[in-house]
C-alpha positions as CSV (number, residue, x, y, z in Angstrom):
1,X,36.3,41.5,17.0
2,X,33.6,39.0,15.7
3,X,32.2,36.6,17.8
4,X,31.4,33.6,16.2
5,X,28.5,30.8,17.5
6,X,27.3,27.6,16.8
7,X,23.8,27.7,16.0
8,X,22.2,24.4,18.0
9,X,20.5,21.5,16.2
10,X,16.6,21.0,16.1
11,X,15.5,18.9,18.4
12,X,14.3,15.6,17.4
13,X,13.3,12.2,18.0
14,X,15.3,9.1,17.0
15,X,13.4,6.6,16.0
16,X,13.3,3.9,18.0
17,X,11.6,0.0,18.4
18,X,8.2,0.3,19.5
19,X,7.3,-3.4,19.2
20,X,9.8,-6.5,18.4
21,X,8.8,-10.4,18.0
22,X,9.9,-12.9,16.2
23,X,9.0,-14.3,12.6
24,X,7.5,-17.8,12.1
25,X,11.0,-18.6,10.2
26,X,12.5,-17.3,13.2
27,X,13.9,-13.6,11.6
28,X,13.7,-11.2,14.6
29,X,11.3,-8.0,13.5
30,X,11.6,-4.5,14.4
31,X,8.7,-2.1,14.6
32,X,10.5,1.1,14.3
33,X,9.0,4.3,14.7
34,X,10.3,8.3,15.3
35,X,7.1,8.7,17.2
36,X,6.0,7.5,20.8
37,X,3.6,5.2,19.1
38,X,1.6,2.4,20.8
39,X,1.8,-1.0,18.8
40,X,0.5,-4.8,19.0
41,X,0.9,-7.8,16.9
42,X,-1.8,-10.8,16.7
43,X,-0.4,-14.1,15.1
44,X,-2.3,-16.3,12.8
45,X,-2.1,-20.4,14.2
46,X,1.0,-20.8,12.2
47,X,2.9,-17.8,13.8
48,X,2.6,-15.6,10.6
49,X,1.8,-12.0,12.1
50,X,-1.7,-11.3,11.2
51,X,-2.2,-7.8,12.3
52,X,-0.3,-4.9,13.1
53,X,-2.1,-2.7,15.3
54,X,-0.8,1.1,15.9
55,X,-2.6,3.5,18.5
56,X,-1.3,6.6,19.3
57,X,-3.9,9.8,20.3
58,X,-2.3,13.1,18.6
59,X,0.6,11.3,16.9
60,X,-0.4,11.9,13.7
61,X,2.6,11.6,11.2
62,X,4.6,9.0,12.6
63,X,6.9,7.3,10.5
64,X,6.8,3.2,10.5
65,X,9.4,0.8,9.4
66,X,9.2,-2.7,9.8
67,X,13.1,-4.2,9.9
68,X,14.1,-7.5,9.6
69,X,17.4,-9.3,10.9
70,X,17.6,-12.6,9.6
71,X,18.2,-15.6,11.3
72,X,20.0,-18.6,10.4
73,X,16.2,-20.3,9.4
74,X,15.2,-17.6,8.0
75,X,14.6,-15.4,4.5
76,X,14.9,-12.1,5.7
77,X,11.4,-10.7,4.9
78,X,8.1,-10.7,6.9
79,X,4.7,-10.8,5.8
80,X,2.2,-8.6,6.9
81,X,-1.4,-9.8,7.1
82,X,-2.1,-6.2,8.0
83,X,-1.5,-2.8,9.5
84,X,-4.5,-1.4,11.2
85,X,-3.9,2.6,12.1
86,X,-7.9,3.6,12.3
87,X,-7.9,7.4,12.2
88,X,-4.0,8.3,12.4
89,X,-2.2,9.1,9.6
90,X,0.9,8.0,9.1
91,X,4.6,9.4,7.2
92,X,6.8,7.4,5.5
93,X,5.7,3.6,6.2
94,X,8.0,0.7,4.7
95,X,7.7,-2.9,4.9
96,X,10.5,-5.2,4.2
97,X,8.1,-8.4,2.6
98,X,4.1,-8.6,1.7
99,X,1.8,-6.6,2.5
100,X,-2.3,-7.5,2.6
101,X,-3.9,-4.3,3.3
102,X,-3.1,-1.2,5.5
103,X,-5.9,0.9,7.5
104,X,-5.1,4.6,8.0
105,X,-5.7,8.0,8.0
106,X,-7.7,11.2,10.1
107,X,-10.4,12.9,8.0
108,X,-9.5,15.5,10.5
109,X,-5.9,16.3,10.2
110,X,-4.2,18.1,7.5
111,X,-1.5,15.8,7.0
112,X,-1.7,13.4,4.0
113,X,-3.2,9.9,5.4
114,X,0.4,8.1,4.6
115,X,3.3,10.3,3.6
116,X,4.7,7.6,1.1
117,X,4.4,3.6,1.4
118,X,7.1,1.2,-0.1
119,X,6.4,-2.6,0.1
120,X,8.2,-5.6,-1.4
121,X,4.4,-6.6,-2.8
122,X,1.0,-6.5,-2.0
123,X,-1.4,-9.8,-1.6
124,X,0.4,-12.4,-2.9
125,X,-0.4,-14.5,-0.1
126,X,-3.8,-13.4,-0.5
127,X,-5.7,-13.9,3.5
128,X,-3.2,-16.7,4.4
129,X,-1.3,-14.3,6.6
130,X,-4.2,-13.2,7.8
131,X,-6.0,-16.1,9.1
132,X,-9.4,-14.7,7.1
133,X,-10.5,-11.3,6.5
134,X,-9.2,-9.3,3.1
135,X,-7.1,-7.9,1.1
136,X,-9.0,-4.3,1.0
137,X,-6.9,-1.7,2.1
138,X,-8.9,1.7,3.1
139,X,-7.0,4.7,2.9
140,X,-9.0,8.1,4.4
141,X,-7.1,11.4,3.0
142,X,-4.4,11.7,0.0
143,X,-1.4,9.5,-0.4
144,X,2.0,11.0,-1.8
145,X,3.9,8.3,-2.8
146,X,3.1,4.4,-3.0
147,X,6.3,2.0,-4.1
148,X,5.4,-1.9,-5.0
149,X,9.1,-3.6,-6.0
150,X,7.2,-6.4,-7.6
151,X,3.5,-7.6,-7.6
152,X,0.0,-6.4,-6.1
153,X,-2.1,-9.4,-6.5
154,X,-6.0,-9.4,-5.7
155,X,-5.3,-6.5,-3.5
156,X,-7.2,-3.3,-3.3
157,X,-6.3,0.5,-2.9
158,X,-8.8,2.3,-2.0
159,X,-7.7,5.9,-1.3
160,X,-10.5,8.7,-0.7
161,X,-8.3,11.6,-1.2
162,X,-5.7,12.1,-4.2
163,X,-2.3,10.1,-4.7
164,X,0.5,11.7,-5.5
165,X,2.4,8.5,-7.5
166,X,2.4,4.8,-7.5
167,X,4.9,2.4,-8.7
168,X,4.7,-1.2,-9.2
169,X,7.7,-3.1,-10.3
170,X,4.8,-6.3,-11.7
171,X,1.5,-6.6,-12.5
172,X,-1.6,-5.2,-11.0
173,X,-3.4,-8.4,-11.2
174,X,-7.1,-9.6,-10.0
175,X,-8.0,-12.7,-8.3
176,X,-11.2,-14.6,-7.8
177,X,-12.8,-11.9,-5.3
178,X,-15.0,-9.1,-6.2
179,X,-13.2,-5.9,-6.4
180,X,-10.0,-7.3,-6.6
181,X,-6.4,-6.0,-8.4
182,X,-8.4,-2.2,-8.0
183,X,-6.6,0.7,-7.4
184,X,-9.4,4.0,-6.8
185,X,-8.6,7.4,-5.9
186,X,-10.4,10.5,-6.4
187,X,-6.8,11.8,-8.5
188,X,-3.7,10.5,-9.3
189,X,-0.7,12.2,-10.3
190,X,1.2,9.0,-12.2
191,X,0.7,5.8,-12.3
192,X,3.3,3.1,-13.4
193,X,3.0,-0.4,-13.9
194,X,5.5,-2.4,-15.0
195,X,4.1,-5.9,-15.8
196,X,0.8,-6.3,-16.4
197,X,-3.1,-4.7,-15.7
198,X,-5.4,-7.7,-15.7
199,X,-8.5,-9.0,-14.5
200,X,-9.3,-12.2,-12.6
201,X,-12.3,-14.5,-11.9
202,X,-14.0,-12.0,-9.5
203,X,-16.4,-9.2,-10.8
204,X,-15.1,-5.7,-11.0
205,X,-11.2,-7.2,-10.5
206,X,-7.8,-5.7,-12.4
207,X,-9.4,-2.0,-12.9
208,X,-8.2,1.5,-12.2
209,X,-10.8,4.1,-11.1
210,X,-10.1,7.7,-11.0
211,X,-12.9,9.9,-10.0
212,X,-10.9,13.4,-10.6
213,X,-7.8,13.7,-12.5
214,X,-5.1,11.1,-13.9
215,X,-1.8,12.9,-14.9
216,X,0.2,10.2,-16.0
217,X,-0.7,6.2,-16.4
218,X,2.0,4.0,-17.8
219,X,1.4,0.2,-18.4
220,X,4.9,-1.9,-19.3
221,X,3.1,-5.1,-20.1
222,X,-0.4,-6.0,-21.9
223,X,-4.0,-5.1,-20.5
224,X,-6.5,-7.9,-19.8
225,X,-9.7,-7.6,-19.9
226,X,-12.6,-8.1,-17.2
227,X,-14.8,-11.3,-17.3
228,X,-17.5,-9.3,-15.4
229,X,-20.7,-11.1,-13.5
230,X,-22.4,-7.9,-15.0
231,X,-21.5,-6.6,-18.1
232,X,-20.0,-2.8,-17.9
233,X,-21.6,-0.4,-19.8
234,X,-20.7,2.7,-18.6
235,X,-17.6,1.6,-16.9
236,X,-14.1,0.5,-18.6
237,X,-11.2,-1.3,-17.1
238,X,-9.7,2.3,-16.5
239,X,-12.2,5.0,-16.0
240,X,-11.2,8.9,-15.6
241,X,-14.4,11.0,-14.8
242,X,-11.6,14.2,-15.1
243,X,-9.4,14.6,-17.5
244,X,-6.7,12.5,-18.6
245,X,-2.7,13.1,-19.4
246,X,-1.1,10.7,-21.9
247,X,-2.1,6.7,-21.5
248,X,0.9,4.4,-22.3
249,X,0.1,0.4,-23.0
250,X,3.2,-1.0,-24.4
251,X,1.9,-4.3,-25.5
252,X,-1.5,-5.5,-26.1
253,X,-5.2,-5.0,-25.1
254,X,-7.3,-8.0,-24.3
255,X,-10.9,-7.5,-24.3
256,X,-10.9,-4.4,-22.3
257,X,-12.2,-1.1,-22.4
């Protein structure tokens, strides 16, 4: 006779709220994490939240979801000035609204620096969420996936390691601050923009930078070119030091290299 057995379940973690407040419109937020995380939020004067910090010694990993139930005043999102995880990498991170800039990742951990990141946009509000500061986002180790569902305006990615994909639904678009609308990485995998790639007032704005490999770069709208403080004569408005898969512009090319 056979004896038959049910093999038990892993264990794990549900994720659960590690922080909750309340939005300026009055949606109440969720910090939800599947780790034991430590988190704070700092408010800008009109009770936007400015920064998101997350400590947490040997939690590298962690996934980070910021929910949203709205409230009779409110819209349903939230605006992140920004999410500040200095030396902890993080999994799969999603924000329901903006985004400024996100700080993360351990140069000493083998785990990518953030698993995958999906936004509703990136700088649109430029600092105002902030109260000051920028929209720089520094990103220590390789990225796997980064999803934008519509625009990344005067915001910078700035990823030491390799990313596996990025998505954005809009443009790619620079503002009046040096180094804005950038996206650099030492490799990318595939790149997809849907609107536009284009430069604003600030020197060195609306560019790609890949200082490895580009697999894959696919641009839905037109290409604008830089209005540089310092002419570039080495660099374009997207540079590959590797080599290059197939480039994809599907409209035009204004005054860019």
């Amino acid at each position: 006779m056979k004896r038959s057995f049910i093999e038990p379940l892993e264990n794990r973690i549900a994720p659960a709220a590690i922080l909750t407040f309340t939005d300026v419109d009055g949606d109440k937020v969720d910090v939800v994490s599947n780790k034991t995380l430590l988190a704070s939020v700092s408010f800008t004067a009109g009770q936007n939240p400015a920064e998101l910090l997350i400590t947490g010694a040997g939690l590298d990993g962690a996934n980070l979801a910021v929910l949203v139930k709205r409230a009779p005043t409110g819209d349903g999102v939230v605006n992140i000035g920004r999410i500040v995880a200095t030396g902890l990498d993080l999994g799969i991170v999603s924000v329901k609204g903006d985004l400024g800039k996100i700080v993360c990742g351990n140069a000493n951990s083998p785990l990518p620096a953030i698993k995958s990141l999906t936004v509703r946009s990136m700088g649109i509000l430029g600092t105002d969420t902030q109260g000051g500061g920028n929209l720089a986002s520094s990103i220590t180790g390789d990225v796997g996936a980064i999803t934008v569902a519509g625009d990344v305006l005067g915001a910078q990615l700035n990823v030491s390691g390799k990313i596996g994909s990025i998505k954005i639904g809009g443009d790619l678009r620079g503002s009046a601050a040096t180094f804005s609308g950038r996206i650099s990485a030492s490799g990318i995998t595939s790149l997809t923009i849907g609107g536009d790639l284009a430069a604003g007032a600030g020197d060195e704005s609306g560019k790609i930078i890949v200082s490895g490999v580009l697999g894959k770069l696919s641009i839905g709208g037109s290409m604008f070119g830089a209005a540089d403080a310092v002419a570039d004569t080495a660099n374009g408005q997207i540079t590959v030091s590797g080599n290059a898969g197939p480039i994809s512009i599907k409209r035009d090319v204004f005054g860019a290299a």
